[in-house]
FILUMDO-854761 format. One record per residue (C-alpha): x negated, y, z negated. Coordinates in steps of 0.05 Angstrom, whole numbers, plus 5000, padded with zeros to 4 digits. Last residue first. Layout:
<atoms>
@east->X; north->Y; up->Z
...
</atoms>
This chain:
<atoms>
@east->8815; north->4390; up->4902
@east->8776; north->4342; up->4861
@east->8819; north->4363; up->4800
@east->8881; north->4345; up->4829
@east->8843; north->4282; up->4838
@east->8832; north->4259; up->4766
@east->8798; north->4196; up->4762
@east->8823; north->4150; up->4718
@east->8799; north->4153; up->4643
@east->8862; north->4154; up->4612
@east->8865; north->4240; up->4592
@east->8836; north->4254; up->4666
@east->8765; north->4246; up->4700
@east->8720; north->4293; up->4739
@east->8678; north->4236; up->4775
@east->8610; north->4244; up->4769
@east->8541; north->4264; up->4803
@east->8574; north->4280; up->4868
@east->8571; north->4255; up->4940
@east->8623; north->4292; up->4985
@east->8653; north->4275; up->5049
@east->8691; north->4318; up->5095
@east->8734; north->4310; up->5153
@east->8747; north->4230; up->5119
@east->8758; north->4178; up->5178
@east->8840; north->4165; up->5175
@east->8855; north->4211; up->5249
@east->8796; north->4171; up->5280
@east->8826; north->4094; up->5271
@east->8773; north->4069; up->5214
@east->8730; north->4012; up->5213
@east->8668; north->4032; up->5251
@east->8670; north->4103; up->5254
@east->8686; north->4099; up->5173
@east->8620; north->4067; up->5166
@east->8575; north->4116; up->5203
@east->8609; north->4172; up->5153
@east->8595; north->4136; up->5096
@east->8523; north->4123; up->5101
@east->8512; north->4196; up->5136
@east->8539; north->4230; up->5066
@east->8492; north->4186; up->5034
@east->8494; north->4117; up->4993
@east->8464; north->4112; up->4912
@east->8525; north->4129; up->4881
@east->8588; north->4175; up->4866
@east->8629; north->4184; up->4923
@east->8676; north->4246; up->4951
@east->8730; north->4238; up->5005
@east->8774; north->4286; up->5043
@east->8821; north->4273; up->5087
@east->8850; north->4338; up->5126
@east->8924; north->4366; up->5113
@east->8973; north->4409; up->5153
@east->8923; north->4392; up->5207
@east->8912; north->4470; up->5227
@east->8919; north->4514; up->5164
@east->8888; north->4451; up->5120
@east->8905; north->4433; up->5044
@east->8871; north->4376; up->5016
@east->8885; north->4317; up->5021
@east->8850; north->4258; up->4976
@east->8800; north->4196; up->4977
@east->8761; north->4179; up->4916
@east->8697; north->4126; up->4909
@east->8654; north->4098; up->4855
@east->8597; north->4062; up->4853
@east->8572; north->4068; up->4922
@east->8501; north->4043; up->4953
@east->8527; north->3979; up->4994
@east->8587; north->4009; up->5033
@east->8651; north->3966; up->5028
@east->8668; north->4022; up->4976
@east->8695; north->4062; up->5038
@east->8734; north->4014; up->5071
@east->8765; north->4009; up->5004
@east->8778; north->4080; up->4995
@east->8797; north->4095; up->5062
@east->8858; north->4044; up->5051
@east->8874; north->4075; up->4976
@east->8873; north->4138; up->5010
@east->8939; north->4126; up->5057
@east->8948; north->4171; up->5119
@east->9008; north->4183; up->5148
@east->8999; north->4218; up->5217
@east->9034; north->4283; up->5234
@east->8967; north->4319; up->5245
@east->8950; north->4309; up->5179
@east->8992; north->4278; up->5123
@east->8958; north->4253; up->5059
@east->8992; north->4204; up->5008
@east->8982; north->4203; up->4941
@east->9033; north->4169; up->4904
@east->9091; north->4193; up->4875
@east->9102; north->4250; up->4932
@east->9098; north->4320; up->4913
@east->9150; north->4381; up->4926
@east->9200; north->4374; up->4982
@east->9251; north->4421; up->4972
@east->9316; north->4401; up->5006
@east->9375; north->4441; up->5016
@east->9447; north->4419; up->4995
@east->9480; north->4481; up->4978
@east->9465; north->4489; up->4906
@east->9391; north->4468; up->4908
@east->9353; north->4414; up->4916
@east->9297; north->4389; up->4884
@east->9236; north->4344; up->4911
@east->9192; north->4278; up->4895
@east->9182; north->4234; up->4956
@east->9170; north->4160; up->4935
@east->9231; north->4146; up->4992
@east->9279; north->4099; up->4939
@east->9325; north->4071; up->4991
@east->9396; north->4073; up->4964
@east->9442; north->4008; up->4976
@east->9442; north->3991; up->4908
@east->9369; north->3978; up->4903
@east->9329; north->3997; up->4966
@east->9250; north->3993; up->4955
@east->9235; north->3936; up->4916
@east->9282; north->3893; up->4946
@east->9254; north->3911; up->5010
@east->9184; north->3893; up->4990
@east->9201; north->3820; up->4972
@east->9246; north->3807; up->5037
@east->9182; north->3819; up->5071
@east->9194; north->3848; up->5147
@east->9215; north->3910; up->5113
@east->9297; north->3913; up->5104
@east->9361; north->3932; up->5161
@east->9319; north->4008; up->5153
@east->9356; north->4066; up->5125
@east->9390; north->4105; up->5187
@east->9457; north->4074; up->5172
@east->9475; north->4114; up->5101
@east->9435; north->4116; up->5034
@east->9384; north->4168; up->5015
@east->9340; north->4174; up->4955
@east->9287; north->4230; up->4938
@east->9249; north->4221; up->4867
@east->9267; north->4280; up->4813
@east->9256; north->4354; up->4803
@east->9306; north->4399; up->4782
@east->9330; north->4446; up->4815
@east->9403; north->4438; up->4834
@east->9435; north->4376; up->4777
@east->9394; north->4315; up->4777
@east->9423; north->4241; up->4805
@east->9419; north->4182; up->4748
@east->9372; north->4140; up->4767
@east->9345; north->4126; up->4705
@east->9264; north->4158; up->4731
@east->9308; north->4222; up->4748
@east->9343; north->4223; up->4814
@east->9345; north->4270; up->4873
@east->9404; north->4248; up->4924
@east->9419; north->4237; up->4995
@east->9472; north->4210; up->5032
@east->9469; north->4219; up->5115
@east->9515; north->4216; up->5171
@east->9510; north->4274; up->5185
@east->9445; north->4306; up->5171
@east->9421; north->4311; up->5102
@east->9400; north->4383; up->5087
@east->9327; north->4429; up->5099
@east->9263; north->4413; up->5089
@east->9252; north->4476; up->5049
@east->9191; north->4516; up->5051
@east->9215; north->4563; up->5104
@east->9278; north->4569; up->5049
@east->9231; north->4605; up->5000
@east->9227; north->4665; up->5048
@east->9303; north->4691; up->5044
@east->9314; north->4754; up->5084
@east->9290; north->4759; up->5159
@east->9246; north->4700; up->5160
@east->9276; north->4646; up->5120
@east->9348; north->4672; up->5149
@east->9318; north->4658; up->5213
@east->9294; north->4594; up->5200
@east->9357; north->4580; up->5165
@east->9395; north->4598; up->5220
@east->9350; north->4550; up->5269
@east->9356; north->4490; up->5239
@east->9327; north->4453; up->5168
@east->9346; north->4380; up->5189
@east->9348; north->4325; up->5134
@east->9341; north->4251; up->5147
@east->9328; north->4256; up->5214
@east->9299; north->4217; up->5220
@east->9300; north->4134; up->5217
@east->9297; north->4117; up->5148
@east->9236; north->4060; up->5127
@east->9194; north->4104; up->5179
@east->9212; north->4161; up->5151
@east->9252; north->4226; up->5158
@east->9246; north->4301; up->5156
@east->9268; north->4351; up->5211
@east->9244; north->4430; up->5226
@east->9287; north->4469; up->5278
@east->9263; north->4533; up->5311
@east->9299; north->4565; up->5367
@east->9270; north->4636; up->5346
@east->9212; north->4617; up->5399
@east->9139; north->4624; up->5404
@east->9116; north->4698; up->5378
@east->9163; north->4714; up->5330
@east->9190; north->4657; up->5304
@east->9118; north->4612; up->5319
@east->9086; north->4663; up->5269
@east->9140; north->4663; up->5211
@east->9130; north->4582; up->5217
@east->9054; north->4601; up->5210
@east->9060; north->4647; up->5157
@east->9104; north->4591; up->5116
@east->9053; north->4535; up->5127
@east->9073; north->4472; up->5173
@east->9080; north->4413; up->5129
@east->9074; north->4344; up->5167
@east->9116; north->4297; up->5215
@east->9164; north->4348; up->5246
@east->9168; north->4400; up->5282
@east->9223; north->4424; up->5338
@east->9219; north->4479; up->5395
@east->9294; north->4484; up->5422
@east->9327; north->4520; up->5482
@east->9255; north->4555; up->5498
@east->9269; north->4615; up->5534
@east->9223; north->4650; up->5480
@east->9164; north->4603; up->5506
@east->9160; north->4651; up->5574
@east->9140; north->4705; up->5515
@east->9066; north->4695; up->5526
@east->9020; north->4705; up->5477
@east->8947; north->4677; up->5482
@east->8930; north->4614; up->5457
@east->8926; north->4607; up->5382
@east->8992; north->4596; up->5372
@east->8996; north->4539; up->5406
@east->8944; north->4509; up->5377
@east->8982; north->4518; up->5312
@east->9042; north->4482; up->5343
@east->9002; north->4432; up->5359
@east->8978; north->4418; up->5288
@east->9050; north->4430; up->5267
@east->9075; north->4367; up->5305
@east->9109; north->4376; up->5368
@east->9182; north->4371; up->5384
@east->9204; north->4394; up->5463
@east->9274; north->4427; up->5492
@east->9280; north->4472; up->5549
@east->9227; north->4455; up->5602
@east->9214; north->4463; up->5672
@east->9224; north->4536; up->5675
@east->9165; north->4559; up->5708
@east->9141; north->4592; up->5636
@east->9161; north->4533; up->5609
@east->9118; north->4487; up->5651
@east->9055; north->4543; up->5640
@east->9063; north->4548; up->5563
@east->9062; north->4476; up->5568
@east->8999; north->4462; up->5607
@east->8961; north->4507; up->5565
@east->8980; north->4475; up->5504
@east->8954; north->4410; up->5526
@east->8981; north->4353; up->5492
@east->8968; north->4279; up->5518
@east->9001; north->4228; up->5563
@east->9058; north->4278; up->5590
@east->9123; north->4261; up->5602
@east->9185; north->4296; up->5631
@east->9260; north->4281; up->5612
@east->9319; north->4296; up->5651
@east->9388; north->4291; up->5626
@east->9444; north->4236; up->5635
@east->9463; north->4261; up->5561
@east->9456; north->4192; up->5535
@east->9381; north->4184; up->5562
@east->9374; north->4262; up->5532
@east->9405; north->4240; up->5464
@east->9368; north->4166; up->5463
@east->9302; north->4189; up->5483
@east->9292; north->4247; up->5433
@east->9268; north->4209; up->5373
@east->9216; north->4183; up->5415
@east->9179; north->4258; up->5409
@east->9170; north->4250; up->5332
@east->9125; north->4187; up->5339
@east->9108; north->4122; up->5377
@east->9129; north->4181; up->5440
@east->9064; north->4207; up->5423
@east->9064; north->4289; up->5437
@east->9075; north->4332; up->5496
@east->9141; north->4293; up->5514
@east->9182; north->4354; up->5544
@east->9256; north->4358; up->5544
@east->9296; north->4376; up->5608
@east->9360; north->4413; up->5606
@east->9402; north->4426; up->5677
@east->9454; north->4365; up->5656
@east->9470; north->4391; up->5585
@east->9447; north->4361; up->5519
@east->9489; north->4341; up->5468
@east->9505; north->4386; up->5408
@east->9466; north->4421; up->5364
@east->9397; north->4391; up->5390
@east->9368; north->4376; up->5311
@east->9440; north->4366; up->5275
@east->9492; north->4344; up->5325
@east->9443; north->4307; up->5379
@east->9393; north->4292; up->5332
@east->9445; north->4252; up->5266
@east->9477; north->4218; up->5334
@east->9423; north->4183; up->5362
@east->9387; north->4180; up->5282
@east->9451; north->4132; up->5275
@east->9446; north->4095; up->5336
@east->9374; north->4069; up->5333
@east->9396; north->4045; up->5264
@east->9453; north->4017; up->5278
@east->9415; north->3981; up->5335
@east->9372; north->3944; up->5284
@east->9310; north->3966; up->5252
@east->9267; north->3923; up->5209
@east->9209; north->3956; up->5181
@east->9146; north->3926; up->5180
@east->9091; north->3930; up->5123
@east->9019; north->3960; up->5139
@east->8967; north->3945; up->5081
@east->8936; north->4014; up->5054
@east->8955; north->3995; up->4984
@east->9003; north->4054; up->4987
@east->9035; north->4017; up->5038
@east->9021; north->4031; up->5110
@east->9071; north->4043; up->5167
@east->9096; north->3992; up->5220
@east->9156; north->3999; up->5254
@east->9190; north->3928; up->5281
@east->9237; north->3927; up->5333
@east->9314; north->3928; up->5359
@east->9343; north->3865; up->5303
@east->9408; north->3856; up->5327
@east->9399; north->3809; up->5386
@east->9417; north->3827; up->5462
@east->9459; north->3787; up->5517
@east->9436; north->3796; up->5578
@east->9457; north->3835; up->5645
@east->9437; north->3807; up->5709
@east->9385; north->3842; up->5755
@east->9349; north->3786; up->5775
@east->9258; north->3779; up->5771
@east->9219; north->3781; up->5834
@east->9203; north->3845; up->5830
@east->9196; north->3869; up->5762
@east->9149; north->3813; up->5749
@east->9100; north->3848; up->5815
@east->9104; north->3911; up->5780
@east->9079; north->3883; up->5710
@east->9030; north->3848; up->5755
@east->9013; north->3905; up->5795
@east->8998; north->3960; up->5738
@east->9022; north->3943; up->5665
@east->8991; north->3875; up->5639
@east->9036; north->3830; up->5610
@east->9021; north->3764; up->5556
@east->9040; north->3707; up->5536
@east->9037; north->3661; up->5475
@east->8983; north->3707; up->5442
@east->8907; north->3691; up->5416
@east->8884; north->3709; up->5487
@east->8911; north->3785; up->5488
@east->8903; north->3798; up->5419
@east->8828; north->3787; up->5425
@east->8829; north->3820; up->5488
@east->8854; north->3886; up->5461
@east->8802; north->3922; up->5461
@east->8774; north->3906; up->5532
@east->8848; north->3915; up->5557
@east->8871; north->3982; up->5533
@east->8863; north->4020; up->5608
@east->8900; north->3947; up->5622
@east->8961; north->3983; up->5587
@east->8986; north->3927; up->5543
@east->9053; north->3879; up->5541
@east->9039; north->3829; up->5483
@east->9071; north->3763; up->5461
@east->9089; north->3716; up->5411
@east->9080; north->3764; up->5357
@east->9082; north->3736; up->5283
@east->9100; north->3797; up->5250
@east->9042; north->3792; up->5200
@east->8988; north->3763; up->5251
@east->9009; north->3824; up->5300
@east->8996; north->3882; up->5251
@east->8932; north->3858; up->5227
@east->8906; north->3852; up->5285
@east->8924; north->3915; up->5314
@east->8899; north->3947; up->5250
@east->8824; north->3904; up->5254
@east->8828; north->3939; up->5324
@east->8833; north->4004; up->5297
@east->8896; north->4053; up->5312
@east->8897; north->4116; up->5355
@east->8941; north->4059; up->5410
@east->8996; north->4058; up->5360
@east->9031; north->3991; up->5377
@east->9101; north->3985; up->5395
@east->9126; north->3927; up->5362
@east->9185; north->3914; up->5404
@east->9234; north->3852; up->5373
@east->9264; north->3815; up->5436
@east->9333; north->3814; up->5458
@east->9325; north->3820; up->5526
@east->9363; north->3881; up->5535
@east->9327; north->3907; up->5475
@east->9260; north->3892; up->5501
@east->9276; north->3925; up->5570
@east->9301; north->3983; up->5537
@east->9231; north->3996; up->5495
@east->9188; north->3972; up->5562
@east->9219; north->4028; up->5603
@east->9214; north->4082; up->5552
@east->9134; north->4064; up->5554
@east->9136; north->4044; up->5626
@east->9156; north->4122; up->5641
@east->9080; north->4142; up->5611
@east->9058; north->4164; up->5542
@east->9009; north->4114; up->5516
@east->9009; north->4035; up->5522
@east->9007; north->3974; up->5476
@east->9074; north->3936; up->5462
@east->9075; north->3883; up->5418
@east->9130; north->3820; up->5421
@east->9158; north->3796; up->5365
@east->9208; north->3731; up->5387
@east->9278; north->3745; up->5376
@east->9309; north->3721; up->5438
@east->9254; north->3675; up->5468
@east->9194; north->3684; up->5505
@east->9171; north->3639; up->5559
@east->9141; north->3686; up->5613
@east->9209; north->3686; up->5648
@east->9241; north->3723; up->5579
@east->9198; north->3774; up->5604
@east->9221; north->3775; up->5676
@east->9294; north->3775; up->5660
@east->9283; north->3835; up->5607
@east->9241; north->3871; up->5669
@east->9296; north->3863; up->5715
@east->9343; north->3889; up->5673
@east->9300; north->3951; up->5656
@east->9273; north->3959; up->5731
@east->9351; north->3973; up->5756
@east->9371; north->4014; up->5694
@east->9310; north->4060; up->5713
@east->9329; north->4067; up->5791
@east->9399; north->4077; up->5768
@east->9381; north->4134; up->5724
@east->9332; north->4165; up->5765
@east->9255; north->4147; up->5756
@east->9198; north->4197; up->5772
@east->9130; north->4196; up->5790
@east->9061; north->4182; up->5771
@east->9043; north->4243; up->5724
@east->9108; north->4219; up->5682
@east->9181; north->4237; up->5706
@east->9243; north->4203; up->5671
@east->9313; north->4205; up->5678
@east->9320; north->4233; up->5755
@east->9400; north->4245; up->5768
@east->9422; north->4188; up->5819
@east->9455; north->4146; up->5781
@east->9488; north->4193; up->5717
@east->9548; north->4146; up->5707
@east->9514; north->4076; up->5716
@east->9449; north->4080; up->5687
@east->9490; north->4129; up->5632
@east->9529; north->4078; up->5615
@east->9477; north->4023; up->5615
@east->9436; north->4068; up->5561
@east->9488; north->4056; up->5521
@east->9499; north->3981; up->5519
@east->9421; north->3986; up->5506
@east->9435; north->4021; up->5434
@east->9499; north->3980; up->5418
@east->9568; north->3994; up->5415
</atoms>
């Protein structure tokens, strides 16, 4: 069983049921499975091969789910591009996965040219994707192992790919429907995609595809607009990040959001008082999940008991990430490896089928799974029954707004600016973005120096919130600077 071998059942078994609805329109089952093998005939027609990288550029929309099933019928490698990225990112991205091709959104076209003409072939959505569709057979195809490429930043700041194969795709299919959705979906539930499907929300593809149930997409988050499509019962199950969950919460009450089925969150902290605040005035159906991009979430699932038990009797565990899902090892090790008894604090590992097939660099995959275990760079404890504390990460990374940022990238960007001696990027603590970048400089440069630069060569969500220019650098015990002090 593969990942598109599935989808095919439920083309065939759930026909006539609508699949996917976008602002445009809507897609049944069959109508979808139609377009999907036409569209893997059609871009093998353009000259790609079985195995070739191909990037995908586009936002929320049906094409996006569209484009991911159509690449694995085909056999190619997706390498869905986030569209919040730079250009130099883009670029980067494609010249280390060696992308023969590109399917864009033409709303995406005038930044994307230069990927556009230095590529084998190329796809525009709108009437020529349409018109490719058309013409093209509906004949099934033989698929490839290797499902896509996911590219997340190093600590250096350079992206790295991560192989994952249908195994993978399979195993966070079945570690969501038992541990995030508690069981498969039913035929009247619809799940809402308020947030990037390149994130938390693609998880749920698979399990409602699979469940022949309905799922609605919208191409950006507006908290209004969901408190109104569950109030009119159009919605039962959705995932947002904590920043939207916030915003959310700031709107005015309205109980309609009780009736949610499930309200999930994922991709950054969400404070205690605010997880207490969505029980009560959201939805009890809460359910946190952790993962990465090297191991396909969920890795652990906190769900809804424990959120109530956080909130009725036991408030450390709204601070937990919760346990390994299903088909899931995981340990906390000290430096030897050797796995730590409840409590103590060590370096996450997990082994099982949602750890990546390897990065894209045989090198770096060697260096992160040894024996089988991928070594996350998350430090936690975990206590008697399983649950997972998540307490610092080994390096320094920032999360806000469910994006990974990575200050070693900021800070070079950042000392490209004529006028700084030294530079430090960090997180610090934020009640809406879980965490906002902040930087501080020593030098001869301004605030405004800094901040014109980062517009130029930064993706929004990485540019600094605030910037600093100090006199010195509070420094630790070896002379490095010490950025637990900064904060």
């Amino acid at each position: 069983m593969d990942a598109i071998t599935l989808f095919r059942r439920s083309a065939r078994r759930f026909g006539s049921r609508t699949a996917l609805e976008d602002e445009n329109g809507s897609l049944s089952f069959a109508e979808l499975g139609d377009r999907v093998e036409r569209l893997a005939h059609g871009l093998l027609s353009l000259g790609l091969r079985p195995g070739d990288r191909v990037l995908d550029l586009q936002s929320n929309q049906n094409t996006y789910v569209e484009t991911d099933l159509a690449c694995m019928a085909a056999g190619l490698v997706r390498v869905a591009l986030n569209y919040r990225l730079h250009d130099t990112d883009w670029q980067r991205i494609a010249a280390d996965c060696g992308a023969r091709g590109i399917i864009y959104d033409p709303k995406f076209g005038d930044r994307a040219k230069s990927l556009i003409d230095a590529l084998d072939a190329s796809l525009s959505l709108g009437e020529e994707y349409e018109r490719l569709i058309a013409k093209a057979p509906n004949a099934t195809l033989e698929t490839g192992d290797l499902v896509s490429l996911n590219y997340t930043s190093g600590t250096t700041g350079n992206p790295k790919g991560v192989r994952r194969a249908h195994s993978n795709r399979l195993a966070s299919l079945t570690n969501m429907t038992i541990d995030v959705l508690g069981g498969l979906p039913g035929p009247d539930d619809v799940y809402l995609h308020a947030g990037p499907i390149t994130h938390t929300s693609g998880l749920f593809v698979l399990p409602f595809l699979a469940a022949g149930a309905k799922q609605l997409i919208r191409s950006s988050f507006d908290e209004t607009e969901v408190r109104d499509l569950v109030r009119a019962g159009h919605v039962t199950h959705t995932a947002l990040v904590p920043t939207m969950i916030v915003r959310l919460l700031s709107t005015t009450d309205d109980p309609a959001l009780r009736e949610l089925k499930m309200l999930a969150y994922a991709g950054a902290p969400l404070p205690p008082e605010k997880i207490r605040q969505a029980h009560e005035l959201l939805t009890p159906n809460l359910v946190q999940y952790y993962g990465l991009v090297e191991a396909i979430p969920p890795v652990t699932v906190l769900d809804a008991e424990d959120h109530r038990l956080g909130v009725t009797d036991n408030p450390d565990l709204l601070s937990s990430v919760g346990r390994a899902g299903t088909l899931i090892e995981l340990r906390v090790i000290d430096d030897d490896g050797r796995e730590l008894p409840p409590g103590e604090i060590g370096e996450v590992v997990t082994r099982g089928p949602h750890v990546m097939a390897g990065y894209w660099s045989a090198g770096d995959t060697v260096k992160a799974v040894r024996d089988g275990w991928l070594h996350t760079g998350d430090l936690g404890r975990m206590d008697a029954q399983g649950r997972l504390w998540l307490v610092d990460r080994k390096g320094d990374m920032i999360i806000t707004g469910g994006y990974n940022v990575y200050p070693r990238e900021i800070e070079t960007v950042l000392a490209e600016v004529p006028g700084v001696e030294d530079v430090a990027v960090f997180g610090v603590d934020d009640p809406e973005w879980g965490q906002r970048v902040t930087a501080a400089f020593t030098g001869t440069a301004t605030v405004e120096d800094l901040d014109a630069h980062c517009r130029a060569r930064l993706a929004s969500y990485k540019k600094p919130k605030e910037i600093r220019k100090l006199d010195a650098f509070p420094l630790n015990s070896t002379g490095k600077i010490d950025k637990r002090a900064l904060r």
